[in-house]
C-alpha positions in Angstrom: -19.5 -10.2 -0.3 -17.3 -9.7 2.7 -18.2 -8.8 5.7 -18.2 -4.8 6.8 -16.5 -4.4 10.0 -18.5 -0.8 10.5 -21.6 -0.3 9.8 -22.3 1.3 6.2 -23.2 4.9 7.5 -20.8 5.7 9.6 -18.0 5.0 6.3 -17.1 7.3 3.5 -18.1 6.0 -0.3 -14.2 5.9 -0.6 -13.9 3.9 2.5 -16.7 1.5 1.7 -15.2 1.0 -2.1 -11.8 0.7 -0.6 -13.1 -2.0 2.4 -14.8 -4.0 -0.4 -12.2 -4.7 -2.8 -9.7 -5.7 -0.4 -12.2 -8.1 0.8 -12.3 -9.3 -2.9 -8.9 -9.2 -2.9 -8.1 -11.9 0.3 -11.0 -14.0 -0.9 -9.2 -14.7 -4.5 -5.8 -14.7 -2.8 -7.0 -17.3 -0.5 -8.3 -19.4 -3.2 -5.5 -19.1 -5.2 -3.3 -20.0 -2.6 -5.5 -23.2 -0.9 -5.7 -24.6 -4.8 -9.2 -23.8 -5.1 -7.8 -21.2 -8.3 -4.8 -23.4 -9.7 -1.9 -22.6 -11.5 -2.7 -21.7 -15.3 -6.4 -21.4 -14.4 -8.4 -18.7 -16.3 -11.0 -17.0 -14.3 -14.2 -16.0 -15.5 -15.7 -12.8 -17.1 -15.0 -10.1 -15.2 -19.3 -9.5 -15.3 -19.6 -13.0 -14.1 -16.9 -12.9 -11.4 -18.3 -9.8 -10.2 -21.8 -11.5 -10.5 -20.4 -14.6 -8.4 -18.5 -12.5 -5.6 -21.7 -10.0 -5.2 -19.3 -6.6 -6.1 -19.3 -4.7 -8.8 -16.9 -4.9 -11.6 -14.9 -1.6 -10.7 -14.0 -3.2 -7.2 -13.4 -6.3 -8.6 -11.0 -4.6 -11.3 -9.0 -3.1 -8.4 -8.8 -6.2 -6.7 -7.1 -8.2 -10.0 -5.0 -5.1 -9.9 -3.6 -5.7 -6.5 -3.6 -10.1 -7.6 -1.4 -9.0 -10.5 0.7 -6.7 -8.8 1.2 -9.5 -6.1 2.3 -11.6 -9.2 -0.5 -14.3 -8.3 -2.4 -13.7 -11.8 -1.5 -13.0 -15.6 -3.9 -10.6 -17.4 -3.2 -10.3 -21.1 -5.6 -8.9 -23.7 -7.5 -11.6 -25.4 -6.2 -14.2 -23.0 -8.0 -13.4 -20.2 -6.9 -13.5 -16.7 -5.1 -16.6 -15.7 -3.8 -18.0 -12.2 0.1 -17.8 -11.9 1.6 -20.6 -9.6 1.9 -19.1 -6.4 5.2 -20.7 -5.5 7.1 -19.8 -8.6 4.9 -15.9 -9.8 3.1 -15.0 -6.1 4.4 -12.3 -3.5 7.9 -13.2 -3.2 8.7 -12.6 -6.9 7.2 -9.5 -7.1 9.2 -6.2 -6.7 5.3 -4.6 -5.3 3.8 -7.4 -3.9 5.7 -8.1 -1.0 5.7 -4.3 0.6 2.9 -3.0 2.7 0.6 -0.8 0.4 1.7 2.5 1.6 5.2 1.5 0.8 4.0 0.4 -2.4 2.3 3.3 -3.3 5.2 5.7 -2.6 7.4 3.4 -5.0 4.7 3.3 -7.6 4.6 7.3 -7.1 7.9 7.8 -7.3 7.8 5.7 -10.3 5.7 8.0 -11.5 7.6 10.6 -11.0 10.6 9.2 -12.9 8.0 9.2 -16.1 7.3 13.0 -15.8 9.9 14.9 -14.2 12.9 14.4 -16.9 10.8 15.9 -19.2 9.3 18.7 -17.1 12.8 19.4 -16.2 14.1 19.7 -19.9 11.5 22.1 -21.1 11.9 24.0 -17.7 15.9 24.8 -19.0 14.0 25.4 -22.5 11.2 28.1 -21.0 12.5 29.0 -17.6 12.7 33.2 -17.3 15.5 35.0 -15.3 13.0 35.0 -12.4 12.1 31.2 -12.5 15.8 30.6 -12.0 16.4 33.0 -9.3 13.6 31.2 -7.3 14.8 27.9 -7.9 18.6 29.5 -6.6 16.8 30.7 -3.7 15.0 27.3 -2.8 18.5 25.5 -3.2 20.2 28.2 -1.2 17.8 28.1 1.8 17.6 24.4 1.8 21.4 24.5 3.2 20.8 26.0 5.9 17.4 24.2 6.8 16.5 20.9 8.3 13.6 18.5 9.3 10.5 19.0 8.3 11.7 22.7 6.3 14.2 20.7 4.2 11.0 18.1 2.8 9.2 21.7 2.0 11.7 22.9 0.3 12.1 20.1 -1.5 8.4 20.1 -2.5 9.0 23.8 -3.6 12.1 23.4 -5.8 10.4 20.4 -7.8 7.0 22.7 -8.2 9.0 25.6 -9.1 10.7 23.6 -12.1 6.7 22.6 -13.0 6.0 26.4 -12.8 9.2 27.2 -15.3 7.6 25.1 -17.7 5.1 27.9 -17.8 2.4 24.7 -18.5 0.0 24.8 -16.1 -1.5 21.1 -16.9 2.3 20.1 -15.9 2.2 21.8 -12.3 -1.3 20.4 -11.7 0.6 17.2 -12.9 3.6 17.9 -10.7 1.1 18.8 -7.6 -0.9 15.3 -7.7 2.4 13.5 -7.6 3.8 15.5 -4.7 0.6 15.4 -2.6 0.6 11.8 -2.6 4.2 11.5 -1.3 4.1 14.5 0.8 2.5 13.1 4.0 6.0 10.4 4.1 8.4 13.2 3.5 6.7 14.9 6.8 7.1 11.8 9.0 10.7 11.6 8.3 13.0 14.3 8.6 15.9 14.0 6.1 19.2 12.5 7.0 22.6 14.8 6.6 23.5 12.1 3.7 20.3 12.2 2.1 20.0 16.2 3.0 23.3 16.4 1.2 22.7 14.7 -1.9 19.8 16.2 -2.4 21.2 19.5 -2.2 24.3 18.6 -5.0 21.4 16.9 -7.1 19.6 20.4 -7.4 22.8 22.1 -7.9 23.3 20.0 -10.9 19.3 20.6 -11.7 19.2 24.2 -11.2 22.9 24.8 -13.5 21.5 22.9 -16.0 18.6 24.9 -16.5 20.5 27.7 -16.1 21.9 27.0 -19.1 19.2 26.2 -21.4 20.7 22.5 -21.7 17.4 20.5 -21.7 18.7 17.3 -22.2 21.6 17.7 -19.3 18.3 18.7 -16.7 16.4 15.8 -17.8 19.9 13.7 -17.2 20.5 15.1 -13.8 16.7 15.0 -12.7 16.2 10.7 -14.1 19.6 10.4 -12.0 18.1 12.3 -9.3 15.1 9.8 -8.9 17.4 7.0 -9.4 19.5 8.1 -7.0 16.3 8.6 -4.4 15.2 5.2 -5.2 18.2 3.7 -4.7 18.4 5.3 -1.1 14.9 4.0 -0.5 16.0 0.7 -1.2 19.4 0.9 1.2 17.4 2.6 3.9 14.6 1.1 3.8 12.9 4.9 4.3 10.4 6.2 2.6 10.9 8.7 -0.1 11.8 11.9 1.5 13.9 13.8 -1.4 
């Protein structure tokens, strides 16, 4: 088991749990890399692995987890988990594997966020009351005349607000797990005039849509919204703010 760099009492479960599995995660990494794991190699049982490596299985899940999203292993149901050749599957073929994991977990949220919000938007334009619309206006009208920090609020706001339309509240819990995870990179970076800019037309287009009742023109304009975001992400090489 790897080494603890602090000693175990002065470390939260989570930061223990965390500590161990990235440990797990280097030592297979290195193996894999040095040859010691080669290409097309299965590895054992997960219970045996764990067994070997002195952790339990539920760190040494999360640790395959990062392997795979590094594109260094190949875990298929009832084919086990086998060794991908590093120079032709590993980190550099990977869309994931190569970003630091805080970049990496802002795509995987926005990701995320791709899945749910087209929907959530749709049956906001189905469900939304007179009110619900003049709060989103209001969010899009103040977000003009903001900037820094305000304008990632406000952005937070607007896309809880459509949750709240829904008048689901399983889909604004939804909508608030998403955004707290992404929140803390809106804050560090302030929003650019050209992303502030295109933000602000992509809510237009949100907002008239669900104006309108036309479920399937928000759910358009909110997937091209991510896209859109994503896309910046990529140019910029910025994290997420929307």
């Amino acid at each position: 088991m790897p080494p603890s760099s602090k000693p175990a009492e002065d470390q939260t479960p989570r930061a223990r749990a965390t500590q161990v599995t990235d440990g797990v995660t280097g030592v297979l990494e290195a193996m894999i890399r040095d040859g010691a794991l080669g290409q097309d190699e299965r590895l054992p049982p997960e219970r045996e692995l764990a067994a070997q490596l002195g952790v339990s299985r539920t760190s040494l899940r999360e640790a395959l987890h990062e392997l795979e999203l590094k594109g260094l292993i190949d875990r298929r149901p009832g084919r086990g988990t086998v060794v991908v050749d590093p120079g032709r599957g590993g980190m550099g073929a990977s869309l994931l594997g190569h970003m630091e994991e805080a970049e990496r977990g802002l795509r995987e949220v926005m990701d995320l966020r791709g899945v749910i919000e087209p929907p959530i938007a749709a049956r906001a334009a189905q469900r939304a009351t007179a009110h619900d619309v003049e709060v989103l206006r209001a969010i899009v009208q103040e977000m003009r005349d903001a900037s820094g920090a305000r304008v990632a609020q406000l952005d937070i706001e607007f896309h809880g607000a459509i949750a709240r339309a829904t008048h689901n509240p399983l889909l604004v819990k939804l909508m608030r797990f998403a955004s707290e995870w992404i929140d803390e990179g809106r804050r560090r970076r302030a929003h650019s005039r050209r992303r502030r800019e295109r933000s602000i037309a992509a809510h237009d287009e949100i907002l008239t849509r669900i104006g309108e009742r036309d479920a399937d023109g928000a759910a358009e304009a909110m997937a091209r919204h991510i896209a859109e975001v994503n896309a910046l992400m990529i140019e910029e090489g910025a994290s997420p703010s929307r």
